[in-house]
C-alpha positions in Angstrom: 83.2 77.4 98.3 84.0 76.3 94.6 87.0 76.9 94.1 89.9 74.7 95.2 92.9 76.4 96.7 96.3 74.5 96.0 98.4 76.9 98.0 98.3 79.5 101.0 98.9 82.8 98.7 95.8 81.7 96.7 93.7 80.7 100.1 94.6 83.9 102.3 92.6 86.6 100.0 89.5 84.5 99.7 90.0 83.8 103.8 89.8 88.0 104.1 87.3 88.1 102.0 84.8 85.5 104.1 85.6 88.0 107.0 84.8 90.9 105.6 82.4 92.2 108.3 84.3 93.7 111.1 82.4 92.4 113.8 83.2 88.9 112.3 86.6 90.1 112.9 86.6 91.4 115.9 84.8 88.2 116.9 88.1 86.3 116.2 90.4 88.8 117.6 88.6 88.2 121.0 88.8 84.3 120.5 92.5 84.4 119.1 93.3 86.7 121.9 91.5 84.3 124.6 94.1 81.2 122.8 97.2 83.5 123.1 96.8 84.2 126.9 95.1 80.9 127.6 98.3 78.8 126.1 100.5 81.8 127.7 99.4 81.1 131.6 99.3 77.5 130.7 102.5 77.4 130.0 104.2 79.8 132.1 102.2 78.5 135.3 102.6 74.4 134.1 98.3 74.3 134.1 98.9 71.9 131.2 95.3 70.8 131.2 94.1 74.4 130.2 95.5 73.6 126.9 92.3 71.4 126.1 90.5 74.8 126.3 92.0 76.4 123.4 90.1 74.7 120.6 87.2 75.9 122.3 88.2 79.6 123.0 89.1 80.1 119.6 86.5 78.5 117.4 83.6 79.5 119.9 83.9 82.9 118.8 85.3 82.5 115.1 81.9 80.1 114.4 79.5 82.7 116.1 80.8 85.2 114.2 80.4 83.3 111.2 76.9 81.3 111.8 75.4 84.9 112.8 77.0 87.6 111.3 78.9 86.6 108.3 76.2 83.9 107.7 78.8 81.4 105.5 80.4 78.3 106.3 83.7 78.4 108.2 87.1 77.6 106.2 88.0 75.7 108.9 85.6 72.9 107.8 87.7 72.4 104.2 91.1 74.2 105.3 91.1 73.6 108.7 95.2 74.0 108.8 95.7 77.4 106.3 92.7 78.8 108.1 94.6 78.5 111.6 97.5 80.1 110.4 94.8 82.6 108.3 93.2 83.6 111.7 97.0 84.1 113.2 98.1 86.0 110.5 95.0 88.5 110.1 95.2 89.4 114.2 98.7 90.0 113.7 98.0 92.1 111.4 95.3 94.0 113.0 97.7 94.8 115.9 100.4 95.8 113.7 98.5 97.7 111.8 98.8 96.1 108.9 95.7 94.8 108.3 93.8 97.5 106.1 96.3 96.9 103.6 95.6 93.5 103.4 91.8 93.9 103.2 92.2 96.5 100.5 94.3 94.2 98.3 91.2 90.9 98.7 88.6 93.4 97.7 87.5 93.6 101.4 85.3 97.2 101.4 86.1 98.0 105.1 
């Protein structure tokens, strides 16, 4: 990574475009997913303590899919905050359906 990114709107199309394999993808869907429902029963069934699982459900799956698919160095390592709210926004977008758009404008060939 050599460029510096000074805001979000300049970060999120280079963030597409080092997850531009779908399996990478769908390797942080399942790990985002795992976070939403983990934090979701923890809260609604007061496990508080399940909440120290979340960091692990998430980037398990977001650094497999990067050390053996993607093969490049997680964002998370220099933009550890835009690159939560990266991984947020892209699985939103994949279950709105608004994703390919997204993809199409980075230069992502999906």
């Amino acid at each position: 990574m050599s460029q510096a990114y000074t805001t979000f709107a300049e970060f999120w199309p280079f963030y597409l475009r080092e997850h531009s394999k779908p399996a990478t993808r769908a390797l942080h869907y399942i790990g985002t997913s795992l976070v939403v429902a983990i934090a979701g029963y923890a809260v609604l069934m007061g496990h508080w303590a399940l909440l120290f699982a979340l960091p692990v459900a998430g980037y398990f799956f977001a650094w497999l899919a990067h050390f053996t698919i993607e093969k490049n160095r997680p964002a998370t390592f220099t933009y550890p905050l835009w690159s939560l709210i990266a991984d947020f926004r892209m699985w939103w977008l994949w279950l709105s359906g608004g994703l390919k758009a997204e993809l199409d404008r980075a230069g992502v060939d999906n």
